[in-house]
C-alpha positions, 0 to 999 in steps of 0.5 A: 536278474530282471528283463530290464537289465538285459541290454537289447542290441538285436535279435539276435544279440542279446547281453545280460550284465551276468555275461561281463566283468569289469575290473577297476585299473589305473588309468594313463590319461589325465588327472595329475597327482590323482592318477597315481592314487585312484583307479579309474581306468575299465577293464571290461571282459565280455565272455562272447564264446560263453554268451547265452544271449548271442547267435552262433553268426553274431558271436564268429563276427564279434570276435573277428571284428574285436581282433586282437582285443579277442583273447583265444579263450573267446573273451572280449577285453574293452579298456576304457580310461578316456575320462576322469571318473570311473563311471564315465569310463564305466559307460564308455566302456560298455558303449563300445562293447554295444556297439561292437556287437551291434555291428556285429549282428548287421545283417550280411552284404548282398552277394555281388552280382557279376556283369559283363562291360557292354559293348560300347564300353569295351570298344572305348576301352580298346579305343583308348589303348590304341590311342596311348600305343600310337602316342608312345610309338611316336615318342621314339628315336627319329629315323632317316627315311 
């Protein structure tokens, strides 16, 4: 297998065509009588537990990102059957797959940096709550004074 084949999504995700398997299903969507004949519909089945070409960071986040389309065994299994032709769900498949894992290998959010409210802030705060508490006591019953 050549260097071009591999398909690049970062540096620390790196897929070869050797790390899926597409298999060829009857699709539900359009196609009339012809959808009863011919398989159009992508099954494709990345094994991201066995991947070579994938960080040990990149491979936990795809498959908590892939959910329940993550079997136990770590496979990661894309149906595509949007469109017509077996090769548009072919290339749509495998964009979902890219961009699965091109989520997956962003880096992490900063860590939150916590702060504390300033000072004029607590007090409007305090403000407002004694504002509401007047509000609410002149709501009830009048007395006989």
């Amino acid at each position: 297998m050549s260097e071009a084949e591999k398909i690049i999504i970062a540096d620390e995700a790196v897929i070869s065509p050797d790390d899926w398997r597409e298999d060829f299903i009857r699709s539900s969507g359009p196609g009339g009588q012809n959808v009863n004949k011919v398989a159009t519909a992508v099954q494709l089945r990345f094994d991201a537990a066995n991947a070579p070409g994938l960080s040990e960071r990149v491979r936990q986040r795809a498959l908590k990102l892939a959910g329940q389309r993550a079997t136990k065994d770590g496979v990661i299994v894309i149906e595509a059957g949007r469109f017509r032709t077996q090769e548009q769900n072919r290339a749509d498949a495998r964009a979902r797959l890219v961009a699965l894992l091109a989520s997956a290998a962003e880096p992490p959010p900063p860590p939150r940096r916590k702060t504390k409210p300033t000072k004029g802030s607590v007090e409007r705060r305090l403000k407002a709550k004694a504002g509401r508490s007047t509000v609410k006591k002149l709501r009830g019953r009048v007395g006989d004074d």
